[in-house]
C-alpha positions in Angstrom: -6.8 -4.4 20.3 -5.8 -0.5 20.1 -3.8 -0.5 23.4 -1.7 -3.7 21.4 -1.5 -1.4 18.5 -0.9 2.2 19.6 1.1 5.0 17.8 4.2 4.4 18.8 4.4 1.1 17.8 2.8 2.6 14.4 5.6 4.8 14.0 8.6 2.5 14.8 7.2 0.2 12.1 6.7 2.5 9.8 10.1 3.9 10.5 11.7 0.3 9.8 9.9 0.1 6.6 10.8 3.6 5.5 14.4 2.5 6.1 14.3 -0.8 4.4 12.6 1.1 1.3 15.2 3.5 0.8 17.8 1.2 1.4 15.9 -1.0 -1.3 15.7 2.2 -3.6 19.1 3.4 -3.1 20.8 0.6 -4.4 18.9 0.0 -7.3 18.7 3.9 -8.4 19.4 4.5 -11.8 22.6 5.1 -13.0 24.9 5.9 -16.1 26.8 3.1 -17.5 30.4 4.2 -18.0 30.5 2.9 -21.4 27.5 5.6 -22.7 28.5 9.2 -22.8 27.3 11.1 -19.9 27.1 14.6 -22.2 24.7 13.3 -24.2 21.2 15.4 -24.0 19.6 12.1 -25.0 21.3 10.5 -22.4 21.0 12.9 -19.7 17.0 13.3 -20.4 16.6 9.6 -20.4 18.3 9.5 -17.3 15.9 12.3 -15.7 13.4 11.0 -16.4 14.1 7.1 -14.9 15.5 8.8 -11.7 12.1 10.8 -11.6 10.2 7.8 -11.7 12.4 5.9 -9.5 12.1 8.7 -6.6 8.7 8.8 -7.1 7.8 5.1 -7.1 10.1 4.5 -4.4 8.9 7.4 -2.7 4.9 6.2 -2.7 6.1 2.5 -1.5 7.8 4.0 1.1 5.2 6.5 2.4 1.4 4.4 1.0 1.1 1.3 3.5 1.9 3.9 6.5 0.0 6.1 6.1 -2.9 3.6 5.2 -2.2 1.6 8.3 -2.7 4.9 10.6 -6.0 5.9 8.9 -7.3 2.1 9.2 -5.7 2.2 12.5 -7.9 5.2 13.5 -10.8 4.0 11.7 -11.2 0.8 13.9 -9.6 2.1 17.3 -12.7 5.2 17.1 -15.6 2.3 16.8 -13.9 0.0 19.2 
């Protein structure tokens, strides 16, 4: 089961689903509408902080199952 599974295989996955992710989180990033003023502190700060939270949201999706595949991955291959 390890040798069907091995890192390379790991890593092309992952790479696909880092890819799909930000191509996921890229067109649905936060933006300002062009009817709301854009020099607005309000505006700006509101729009801070939804891109914060976008990036990191997007950012965990993209890097959680990965990396919790590999250390599951290692945790089985090492018994087995």
């Amino acid at each position: 089961m390890c040798k069907l599974v091995s890192f390379p295989v790991w890593l092309g996955l992952s790479l696909v689903w880092t890819a799909i992710v930000a191509y996921l989180g890229y067109t649905s990033a936060p933006y300002v509408p062009m009817d709301v003023s854009a020099s607005d502190p309000a505006t700006v700060e509101a729009l801070r902080a939804a891109t914060t939270k976008h990036a990191l949201m997007y950012g965990l999706l993209a890097a959680g199952p990965p990396a919790i595949a590999l250390v599951f991955g290692q945790l089985f291959c090492r018994r087995g």
